[in-house]
C-alpha positions as CSV (number, residue, x, y, z in Angstrom):
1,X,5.4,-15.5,-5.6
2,X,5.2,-16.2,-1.7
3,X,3.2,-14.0,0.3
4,X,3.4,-13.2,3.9
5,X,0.3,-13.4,6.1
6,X,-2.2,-10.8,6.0
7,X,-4.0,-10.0,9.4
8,X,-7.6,-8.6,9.7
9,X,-7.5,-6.5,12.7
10,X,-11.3,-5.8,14.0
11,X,-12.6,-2.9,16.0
12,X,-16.2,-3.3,16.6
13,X,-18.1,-0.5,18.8
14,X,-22.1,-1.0,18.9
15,X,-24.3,-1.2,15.9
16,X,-27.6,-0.2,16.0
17,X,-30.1,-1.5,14.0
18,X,-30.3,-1.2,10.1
19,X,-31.8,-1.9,7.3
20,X,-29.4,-3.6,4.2
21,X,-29.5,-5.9,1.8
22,X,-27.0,-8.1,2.9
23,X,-25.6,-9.2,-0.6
24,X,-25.2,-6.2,-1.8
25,X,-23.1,-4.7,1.2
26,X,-21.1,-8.2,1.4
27,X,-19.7,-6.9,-2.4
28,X,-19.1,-3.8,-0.9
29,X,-16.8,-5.3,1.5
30,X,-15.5,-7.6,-0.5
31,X,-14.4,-5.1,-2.9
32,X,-12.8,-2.7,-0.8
33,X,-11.0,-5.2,1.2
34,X,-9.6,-6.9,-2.0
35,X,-8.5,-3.5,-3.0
36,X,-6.5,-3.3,0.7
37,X,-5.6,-7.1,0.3
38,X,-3.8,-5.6,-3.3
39,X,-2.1,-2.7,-2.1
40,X,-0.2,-4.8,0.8
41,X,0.7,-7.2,-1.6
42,X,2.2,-5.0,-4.1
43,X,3.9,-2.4,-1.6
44,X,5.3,-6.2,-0.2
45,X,6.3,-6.9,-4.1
46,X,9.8,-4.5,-3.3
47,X,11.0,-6.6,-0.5
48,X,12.4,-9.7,-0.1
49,X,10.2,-12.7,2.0
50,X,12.6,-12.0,5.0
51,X,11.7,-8.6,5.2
52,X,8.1,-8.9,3.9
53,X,7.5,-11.3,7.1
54,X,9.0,-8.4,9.6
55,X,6.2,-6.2,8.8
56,X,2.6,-6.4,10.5
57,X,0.7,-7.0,6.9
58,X,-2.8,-6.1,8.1
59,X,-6.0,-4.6,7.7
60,X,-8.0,-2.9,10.2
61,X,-11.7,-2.7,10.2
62,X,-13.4,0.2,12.6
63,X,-16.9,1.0,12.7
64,X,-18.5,4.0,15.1
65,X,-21.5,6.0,15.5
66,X,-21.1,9.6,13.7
67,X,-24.2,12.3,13.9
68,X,-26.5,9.5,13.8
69,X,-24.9,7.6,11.2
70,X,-22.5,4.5,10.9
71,X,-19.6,4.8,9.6
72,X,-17.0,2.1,8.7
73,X,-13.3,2.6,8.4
74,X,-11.0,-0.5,6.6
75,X,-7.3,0.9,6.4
76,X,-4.5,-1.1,5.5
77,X,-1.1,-0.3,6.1
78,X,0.1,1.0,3.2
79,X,1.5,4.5,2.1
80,X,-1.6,5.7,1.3
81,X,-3.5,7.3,-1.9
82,X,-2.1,10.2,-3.3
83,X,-4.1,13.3,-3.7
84,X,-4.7,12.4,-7.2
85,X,-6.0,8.6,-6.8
86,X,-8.2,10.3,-4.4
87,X,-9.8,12.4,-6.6
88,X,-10.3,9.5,-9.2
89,X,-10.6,6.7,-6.6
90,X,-14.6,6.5,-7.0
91,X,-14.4,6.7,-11.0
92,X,-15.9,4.3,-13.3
93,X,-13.0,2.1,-14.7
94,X,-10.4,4.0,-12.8
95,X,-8.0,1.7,-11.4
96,X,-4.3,1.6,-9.9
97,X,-3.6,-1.8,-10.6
98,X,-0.9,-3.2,-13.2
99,X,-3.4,-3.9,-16.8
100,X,-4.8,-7.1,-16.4
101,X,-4.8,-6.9,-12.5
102,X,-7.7,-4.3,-12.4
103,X,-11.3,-3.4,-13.6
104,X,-11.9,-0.2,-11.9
105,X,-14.9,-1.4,-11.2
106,X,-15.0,-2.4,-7.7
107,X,-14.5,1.2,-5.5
108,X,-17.4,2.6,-8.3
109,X,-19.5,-0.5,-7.8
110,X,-18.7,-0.2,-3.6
111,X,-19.9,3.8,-4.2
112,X,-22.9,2.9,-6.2
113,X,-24.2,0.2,-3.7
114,X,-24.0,2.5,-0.5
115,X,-25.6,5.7,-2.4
């Protein structure tokens, strides 16, 4: 299967000082941006390469100071959850994913780490 590019889109405001184990919040990254990386590629499976290529494929990574706290925000450009993978999205071995595509692991591992 050929795959169009996929753009990561940065928005970086200031970031104070923390304290983080940098392993563990690389996997958090990791995990959700492979999710994002996923969900382009299969919304992109409908379309033809022509069409695929017409569309801005891209994740965009925000992070901003909220009551004290910082908070990240990685969207990609996809349709979206629905109101029920939203509810489910932080279950253990919940997954959207075709079988043998998915764990459900990596959103619940993600959740795990940042608690």
């Amino acid at each position: 299967m050929t795959t169009a590019q996929i753009f990561i889109l940065t928005e970086y405001g200031e970031i104070p000082p923390i304290d983080y184990f940098a392993g563990q919040l690389n996997q958090v990254f990791m995990n959700i941006l492979t999710n994002a990386i996923d969900a382009i590629n299969d919304f992109n499976s409908r379309f033809k390469f022509a069409k695929i290529k017409l569309n801005l494929n891209k994740v965009t990574i925000k992070n901003f100071i909220e009551n004290c706290q910082l908070k990240i925000s990685i969207a990609d450009h996809d349709k979206g959850m629905s109101e029920e993978t939203k509810h489910k999205i932080f279950d253990h071995l919940f997954t959207t994913k075709y079988v043998g595509n998915g764990t459900g692991l990596g959103i619940a591992i993600a959740r795990q780490i940042v608690e």
